[in-house]
C-alpha positions in Angstrom: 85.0 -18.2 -197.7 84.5 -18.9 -193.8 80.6 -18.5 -192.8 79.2 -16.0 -190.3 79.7 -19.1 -187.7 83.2 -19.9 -188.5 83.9 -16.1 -188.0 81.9 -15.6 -184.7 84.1 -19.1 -183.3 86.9 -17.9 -184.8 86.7 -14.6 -182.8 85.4 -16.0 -179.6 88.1 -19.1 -179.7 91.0 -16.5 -180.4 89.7 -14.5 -177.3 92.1 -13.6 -174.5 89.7 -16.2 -172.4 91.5 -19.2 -174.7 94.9 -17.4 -174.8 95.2 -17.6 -171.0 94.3 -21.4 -171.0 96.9 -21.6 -174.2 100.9 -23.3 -173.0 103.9 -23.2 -174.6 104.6 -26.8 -175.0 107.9 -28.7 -176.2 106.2 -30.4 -179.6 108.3 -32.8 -182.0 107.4 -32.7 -185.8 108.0 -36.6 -187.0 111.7 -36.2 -188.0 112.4 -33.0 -187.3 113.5 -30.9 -184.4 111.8 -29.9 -181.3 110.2 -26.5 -181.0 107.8 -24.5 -178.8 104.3 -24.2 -179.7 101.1 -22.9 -178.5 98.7 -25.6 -177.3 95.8 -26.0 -175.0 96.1 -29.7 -173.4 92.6 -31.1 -172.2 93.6 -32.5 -169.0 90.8 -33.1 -167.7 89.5 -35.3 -170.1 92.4 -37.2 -169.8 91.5 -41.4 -169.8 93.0 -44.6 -169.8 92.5 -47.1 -172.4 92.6 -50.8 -171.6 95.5 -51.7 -174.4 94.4 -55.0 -177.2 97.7 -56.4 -176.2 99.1 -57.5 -172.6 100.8 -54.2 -172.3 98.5 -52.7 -169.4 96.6 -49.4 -170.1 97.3 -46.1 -172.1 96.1 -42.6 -171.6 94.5 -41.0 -174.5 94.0 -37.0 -174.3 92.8 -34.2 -176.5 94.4 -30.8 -177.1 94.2 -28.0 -179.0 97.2 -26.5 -181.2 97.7 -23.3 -182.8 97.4 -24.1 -186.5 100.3 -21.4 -187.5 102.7 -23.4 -185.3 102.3 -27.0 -186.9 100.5 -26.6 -190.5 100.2 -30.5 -191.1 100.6 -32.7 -187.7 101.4 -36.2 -188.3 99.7 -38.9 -186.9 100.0 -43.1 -187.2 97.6 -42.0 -190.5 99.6 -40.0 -191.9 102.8 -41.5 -190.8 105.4 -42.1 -193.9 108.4 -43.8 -192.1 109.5 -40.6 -190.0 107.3 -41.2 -187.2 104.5 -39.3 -185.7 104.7 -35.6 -184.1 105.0 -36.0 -180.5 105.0 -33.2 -177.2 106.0 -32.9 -173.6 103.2 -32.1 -171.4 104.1 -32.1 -168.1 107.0 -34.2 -168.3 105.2 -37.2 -170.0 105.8 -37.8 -173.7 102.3 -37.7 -175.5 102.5 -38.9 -179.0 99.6 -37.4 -182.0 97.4 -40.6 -182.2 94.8 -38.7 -184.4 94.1 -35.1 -186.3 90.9 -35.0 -184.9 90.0 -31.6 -186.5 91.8 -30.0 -188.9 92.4 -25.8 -188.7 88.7 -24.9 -187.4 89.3 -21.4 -186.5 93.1 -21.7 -186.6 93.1 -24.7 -183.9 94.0 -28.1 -184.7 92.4 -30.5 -182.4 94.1 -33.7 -181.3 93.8 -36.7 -179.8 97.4 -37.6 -177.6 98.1 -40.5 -176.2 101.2 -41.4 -174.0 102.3 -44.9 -175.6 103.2 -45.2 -178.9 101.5 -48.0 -180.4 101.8 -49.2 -183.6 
């Protein structure tokens, strides 16, 4: 049973305030098909991340998806052999590096990055 809190976020998140920052965004389910979701990308928290190889630099970003679209995202975690889930935001590939938080008020919150490193 969700507390008074989870309700109150749930309502205020779901809000037609965090609808119009919502996109529908090309998102990859690791080996499956492509298919438009609902996700608010955190561009402005957007950095780059000095890679532990030679490779140069990586940017990491959060987001926020609509739990109903993907029920289970995969990350390098949760990864199997098929790959992780991966989107298009703004014509960059951004692959799910972590399930940050999973379905808090019917949001999944991820951390992207736009290299996939293994």
């Amino acid at each position: 049973m969700a507390s008074d809190f989870e309700t109150q976020f749930e309502a205020a998140f779901n809000s037609p305030a965090a609808v119009h920052f919502a996109e529908s965004i090309p998102y990859t389910v690791a080996g499956g098909s492509e298919a438009d979701v609902t996700m608010i990308p955190l561009r402005e928290e957007a950095i780059p991340i000095e890679d532990e190889s030679s490779t140069g630099t990586h940017n990491e970003m959060p987001a926020y998806l609509l739990a109903a679209d993907v029920t289970s995202p995969t990350s390098p975690l949760e990864a199997t052999g098929s790959g992780v889930d991966s989107c298009t935001i703004d014509e960059t590939t951004w692959y799910v590096r972590e399930l940050m938080e999973s379905d808090v008020a019917g949001w999944h919150k991820l951390l992207l990055q736009d290299k996939l490193l293994h």
